[in-house]
N, C-alpha and C positions, 0 to 999 in steps of 0.2 A: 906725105902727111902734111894736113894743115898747118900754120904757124902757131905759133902758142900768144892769143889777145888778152890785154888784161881792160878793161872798165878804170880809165885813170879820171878820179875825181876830180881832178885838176881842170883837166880839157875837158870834161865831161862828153868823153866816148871813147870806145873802144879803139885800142892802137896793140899795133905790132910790137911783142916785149924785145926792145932792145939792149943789152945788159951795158954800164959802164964800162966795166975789162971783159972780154971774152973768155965764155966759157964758168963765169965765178957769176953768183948771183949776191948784194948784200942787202937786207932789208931788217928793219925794224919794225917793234907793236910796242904799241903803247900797254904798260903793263898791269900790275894792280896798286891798287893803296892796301895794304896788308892791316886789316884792323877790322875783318870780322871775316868767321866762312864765307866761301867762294859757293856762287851760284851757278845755274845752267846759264844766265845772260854772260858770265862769264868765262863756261867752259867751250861757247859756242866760237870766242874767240880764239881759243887754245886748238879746236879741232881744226877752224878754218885757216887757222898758220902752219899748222901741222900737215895739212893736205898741199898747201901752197909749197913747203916746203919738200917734201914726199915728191910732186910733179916735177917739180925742177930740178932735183937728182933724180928722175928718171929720164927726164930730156939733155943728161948729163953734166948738169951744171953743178961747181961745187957753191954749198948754201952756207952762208955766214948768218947766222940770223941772232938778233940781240932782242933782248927786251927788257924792259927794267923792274924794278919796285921800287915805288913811292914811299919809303921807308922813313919819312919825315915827313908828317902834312898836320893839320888842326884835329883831324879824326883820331890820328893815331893818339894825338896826346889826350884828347877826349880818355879814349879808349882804357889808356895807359892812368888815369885818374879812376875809371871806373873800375880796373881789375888791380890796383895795388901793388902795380908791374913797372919797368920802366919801358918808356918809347921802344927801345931797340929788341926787350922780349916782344912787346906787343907784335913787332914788324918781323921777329925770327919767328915767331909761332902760328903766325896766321901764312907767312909766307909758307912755311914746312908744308900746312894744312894744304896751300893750293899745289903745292910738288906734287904733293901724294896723288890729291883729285887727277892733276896731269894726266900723272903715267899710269893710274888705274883706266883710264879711255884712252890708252894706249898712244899718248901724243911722247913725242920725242922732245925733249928738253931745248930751251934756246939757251944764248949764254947769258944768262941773268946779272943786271950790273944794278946796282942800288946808289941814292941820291948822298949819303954821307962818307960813301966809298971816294967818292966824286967832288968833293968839294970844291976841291981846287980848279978845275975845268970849267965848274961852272961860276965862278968869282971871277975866272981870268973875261969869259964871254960878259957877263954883266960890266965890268972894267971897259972893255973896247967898245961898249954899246956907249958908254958914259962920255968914253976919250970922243967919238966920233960924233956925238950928238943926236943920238937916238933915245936916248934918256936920261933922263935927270934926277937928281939926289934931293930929298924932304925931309929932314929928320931924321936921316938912315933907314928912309924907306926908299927904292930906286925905282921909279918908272919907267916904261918904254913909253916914248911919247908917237902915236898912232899915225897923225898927221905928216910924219916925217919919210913913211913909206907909204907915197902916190898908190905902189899894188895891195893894199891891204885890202882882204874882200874877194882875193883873185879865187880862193880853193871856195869858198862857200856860195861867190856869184852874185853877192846883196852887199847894197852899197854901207857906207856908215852910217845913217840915219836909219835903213832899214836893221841894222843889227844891235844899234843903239836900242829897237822900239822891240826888238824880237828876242835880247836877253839881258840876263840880270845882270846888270853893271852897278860895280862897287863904290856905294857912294862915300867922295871923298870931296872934301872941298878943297886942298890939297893940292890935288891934280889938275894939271892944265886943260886937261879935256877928257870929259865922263867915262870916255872910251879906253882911255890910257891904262894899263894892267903892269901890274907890277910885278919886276924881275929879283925885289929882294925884300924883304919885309925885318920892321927891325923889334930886335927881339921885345918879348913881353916876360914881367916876371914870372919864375918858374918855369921857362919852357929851355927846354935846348937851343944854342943858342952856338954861332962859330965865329970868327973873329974873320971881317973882311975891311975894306978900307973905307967904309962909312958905318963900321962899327959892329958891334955882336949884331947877327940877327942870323935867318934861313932862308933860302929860294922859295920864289913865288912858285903857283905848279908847272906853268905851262916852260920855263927856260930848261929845267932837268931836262927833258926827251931832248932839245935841241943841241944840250952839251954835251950828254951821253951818245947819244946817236951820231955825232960830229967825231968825238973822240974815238968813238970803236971803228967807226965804219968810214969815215973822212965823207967829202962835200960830196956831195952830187949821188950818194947812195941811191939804192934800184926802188928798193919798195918801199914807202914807210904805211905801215898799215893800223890799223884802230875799227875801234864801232862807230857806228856813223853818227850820236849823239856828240862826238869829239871832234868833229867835221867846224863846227862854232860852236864857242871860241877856241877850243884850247889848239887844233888845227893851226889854224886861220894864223894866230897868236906865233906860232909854230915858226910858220914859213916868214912872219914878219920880223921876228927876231934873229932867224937864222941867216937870213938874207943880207941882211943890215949888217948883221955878224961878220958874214964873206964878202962885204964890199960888193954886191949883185958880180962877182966875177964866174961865178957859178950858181946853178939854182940848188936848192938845198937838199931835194930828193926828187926823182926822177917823175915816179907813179907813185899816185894814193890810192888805195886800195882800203874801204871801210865795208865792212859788215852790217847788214841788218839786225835788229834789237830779236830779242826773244821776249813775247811778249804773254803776260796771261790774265788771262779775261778783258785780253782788247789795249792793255797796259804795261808799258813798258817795265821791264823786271828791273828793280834798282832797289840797293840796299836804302836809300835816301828815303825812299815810299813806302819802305818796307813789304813792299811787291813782291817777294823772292820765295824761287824754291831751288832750297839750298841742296849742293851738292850730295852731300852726304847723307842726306837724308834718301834722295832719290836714289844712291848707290848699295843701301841698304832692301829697296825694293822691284831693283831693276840691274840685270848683270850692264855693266859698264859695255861692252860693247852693244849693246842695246841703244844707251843713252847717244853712244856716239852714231851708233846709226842712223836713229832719229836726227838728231845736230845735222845730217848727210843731206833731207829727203828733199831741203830746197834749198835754189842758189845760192851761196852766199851773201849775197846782195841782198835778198828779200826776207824780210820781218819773219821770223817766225812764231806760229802762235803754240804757246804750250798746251797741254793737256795730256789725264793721264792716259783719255782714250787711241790719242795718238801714238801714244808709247805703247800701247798695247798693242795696235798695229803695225810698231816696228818691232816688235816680239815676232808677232807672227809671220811678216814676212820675211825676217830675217833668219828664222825656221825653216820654211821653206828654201831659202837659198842652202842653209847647211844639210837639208835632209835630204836635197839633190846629189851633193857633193860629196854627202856618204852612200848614199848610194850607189854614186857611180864608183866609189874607190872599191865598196864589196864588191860590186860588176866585175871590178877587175882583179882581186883577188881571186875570186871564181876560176878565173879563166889565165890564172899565171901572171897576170902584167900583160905591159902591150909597151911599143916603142910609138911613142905619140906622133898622130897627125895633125898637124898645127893646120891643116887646110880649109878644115871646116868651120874653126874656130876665128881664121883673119878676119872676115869681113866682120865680124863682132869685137874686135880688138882695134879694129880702126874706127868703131863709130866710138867705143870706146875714150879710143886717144882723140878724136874731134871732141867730143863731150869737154874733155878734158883741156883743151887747146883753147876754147871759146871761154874764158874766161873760169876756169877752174870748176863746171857746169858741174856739181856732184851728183845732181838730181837726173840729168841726163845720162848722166854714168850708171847709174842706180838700176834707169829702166834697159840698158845694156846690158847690164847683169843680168836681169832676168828673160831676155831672149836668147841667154847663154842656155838658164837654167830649160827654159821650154824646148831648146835643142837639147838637152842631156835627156830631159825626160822624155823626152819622143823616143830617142835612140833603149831608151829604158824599159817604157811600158809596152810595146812595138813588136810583139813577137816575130815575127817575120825579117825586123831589120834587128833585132839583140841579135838574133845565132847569123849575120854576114860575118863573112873573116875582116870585113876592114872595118868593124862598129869597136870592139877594143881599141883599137888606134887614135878611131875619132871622138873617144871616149875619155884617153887620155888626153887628148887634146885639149877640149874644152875643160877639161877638169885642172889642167896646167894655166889655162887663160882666166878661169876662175877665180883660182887661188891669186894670181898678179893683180887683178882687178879688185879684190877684194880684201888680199894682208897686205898686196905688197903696197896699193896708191892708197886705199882707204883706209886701213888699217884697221878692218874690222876682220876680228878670226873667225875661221868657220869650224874650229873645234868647239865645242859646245865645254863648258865649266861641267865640272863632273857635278855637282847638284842637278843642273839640266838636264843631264844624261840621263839619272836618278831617275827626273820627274818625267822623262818619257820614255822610259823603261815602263813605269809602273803603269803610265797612261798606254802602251801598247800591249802589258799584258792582262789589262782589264778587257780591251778591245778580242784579244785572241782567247780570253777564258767562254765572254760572249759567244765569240764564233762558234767557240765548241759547243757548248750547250744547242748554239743553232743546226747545229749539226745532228748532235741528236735525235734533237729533237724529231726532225726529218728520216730518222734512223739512218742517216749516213754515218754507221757505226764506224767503217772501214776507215774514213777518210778521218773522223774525229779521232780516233786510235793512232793515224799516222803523224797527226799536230802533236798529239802527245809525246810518242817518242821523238820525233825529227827535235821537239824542242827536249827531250831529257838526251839525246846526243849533242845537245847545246851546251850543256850544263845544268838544264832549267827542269825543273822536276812539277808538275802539276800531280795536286793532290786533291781529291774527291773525298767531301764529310758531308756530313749530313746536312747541314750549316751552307755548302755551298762547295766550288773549286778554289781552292790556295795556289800560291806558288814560291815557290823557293830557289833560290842558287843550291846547288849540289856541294 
């Protein structure tokens, strides 16, 4: 089997993952600012850490994975004035909201650490920035001063005049050079506010991820991952404080791994643009593993563009995969079980795991799935090959590779939500009321006579009124 390549934005190319300790994977995501509902732009991040994390306890690694909440920024207290709450409800209640979203798209939890938990970690790194000469103190605001690390610029590739020219930098006069971002900001009336040694105030954004991330996971961690709008500055910002932090005796995380935007009508989804379609609203019109399917259909790396007509697409083909899947389980019903032959089903489980190896390819994985699904269905619709004595076998087979490809790495289930079930029950006993009539029609009385009882030995009782055919559970 291939080795497992990840896309490290650092080096920009694909390299051979090799872990710090053997056998243990630890990586980081940069997490939310909790001060409004969570969106698809940000549940796109939750699936692709999820799947990251799913591969590499499949390729047996154990997964330490952190991430945080921004539970102290300028929004939240916005926020926290607008709904008559304090900061800290603001940052419990919206963070609760994005929990739920999670684990309804069936993403597995990281260990969530938040910025006031944290205080102290991050005053101690702001301190040694100051001791060593990487930043300096103005009125008990703290700067990193940019100049002082030669590699700033290394993760995004563009020198300092072009990042100067290509983002919004905080005008200060203040600061010794435009570029310089501040690691400690000092407090303003009415806001929260902690006691550090250049006086009350709270962490700039970008130092939290590099204290937290340091303190759970220690130096030279595997992955640190994000969306690729956090590539500059808050990246960039990242590696330049951390760095300076460890003395360059170590680099501060190994592989960056950033995701593509989710985008709609050509535009980046951001609460800031008010671009957004929010979670929950879509989870109201689309069963959750739908939404994660979709999240699935392209690499992580590349933009995705929203629509609802694509969700409907991944309705239906994700239909398709489970109506394979039940079918082949009644198949086997039918006929007692079968002791699975995994034979037919390998070479579809190794293009599979390449899919999967190449840089966590979901999309490649995707169309794996379905050369699973058109081998079940051949074995299915096939008269001549359904009654072989070794089609059971290879039956279970693929129907066992199925299911690993699909709950156990992608996490998408192929039991259908009893609602669904509902809605094509009712949608296939329109189609067989049809039939019968066609049948009649034809006077194929015998054969329409036999649809009726075969389905009232079902349970299912078809009723003839004037009005038309009914149908009923028994």
């Amino acid at each position: 089997m291939a080795e497992l390549v990840i896309y490290n934005t650092l080096t920009r190319r694909e390299e051979p993952f090799t872990p710090r300790e053997p056998h243990k994977v630890a990586m980081y995501a940069c997490g939310l600012t909790p001060q409004a509902p969570a969106h698809v732009g940000h549940m796109r991040g939750v699936i692709v850490m999820d799947i990251v994390r799913r591969w590499f306890e499949q390729l047996g690694y154990e997964v330490h994975f952190v991430q945080n909440f921004t539970d102290i920024d300028d929004k939240i207290i916005r926020r926290a004035h607008e709904e008559g709450i304090s900061t800290r409800e603001v940052a419990e209640k919206y963070s609760k909201m994005y929990i739920e979203d999670a684990e309804a798209l069936g993403a597995r939890l990281p260990h969530f650490v938040t910025v006031t938990e944290n205080m102290d970690a991050i005053i101690e790194m702001v301190q040694r920035l100051v001791d060593d000469g990487y930043a300096y103190v103005v009125d008990g605001d703290v700067y990193f001063e940019v100049n002082k690390f030669p590699e700033y610029g290394k993760l995004s590739g563009r020198s300092v005049e072009e990042m100067q020219a290509g983002a919004r930098i905080e005008v200060d006069e203040r600061k010794r050079n435009p570029e310089d971002f501040a690691l400690w900001k000092a407090a303003k009336p009415g806001e929260p506010a902690w006691d550090s040694p250049w006086g009350k105030g709270r962490p700039g954004w970008h130092i939290e991820c590099s204290a937290l991330s340091l303190r759970y996971l220690g130096a030279a961690f595997d992955i640190h991952a994000g969306g690729m709008d956090l590539i500059f500055p808050h990246h960039e910002n990242e590696i330049a404080q951390s760095e300076a932090y460890l003395r360059c005796e170590q680099p501060f995380a190994r592989y960056w791994l950033h995701w593509g935007p989710v985008r709609l009508r050509q535009e980046k989804m951001s609460k800031s643009t008010g671009v957004v379609v929010p979670i929950r609203e879509l989870r109201q019109q689309y069963e959750p593993a739908v939404i994660r399917y979709f999240l699935l259909t392209v690499h992580y790396r590349t933009p995705l563009e929203f629509s609802y007509e694509r969700l409907d697409e991944a309705k239906a083909a994700l239909e398709r995969i489970r109506v394979a899947y039940q079918r082949g389980q009644a198949f086997l019903r039918e006929r007692g079980g079968a002791n699975a032959d995994a034979s037919v089903a390998e070479p579809y489980l190794q293009q599979f795991r390449t899919a999967m190896n190449h840089d966590f390819n979901t999309a490649q994985a995707l169309a794996t799935v379905f050369e699973v699904v058109r081998e079940l269905n051949t074995r299915l619709n096939t008269p001549e090959v359904a009654v072989q004595p070794a089609t059971p076998a290879e039956v279970a087979g693929l129907l066992d590779a199925l299911h690993w490809m699909m709950e156990t790495v992608l996490g998408v289930p192929l039991s259908m939500p009893v609602a669904a079930q509902d809605e094509t029950i009712q949608r296939l006993m329109q189609c067989v009321i049809a039939w019968r009539q066609e049948l009649r029609a034809r006077k194929l009385y015998d054969l329409a006579d036999r649809v009726r009882d075969d389905l009232k030995a079902m349970g299912i009782v078809l009723e003839d009124t004037p009005q038309g055919t009914t149908w009923r559970i028994a």
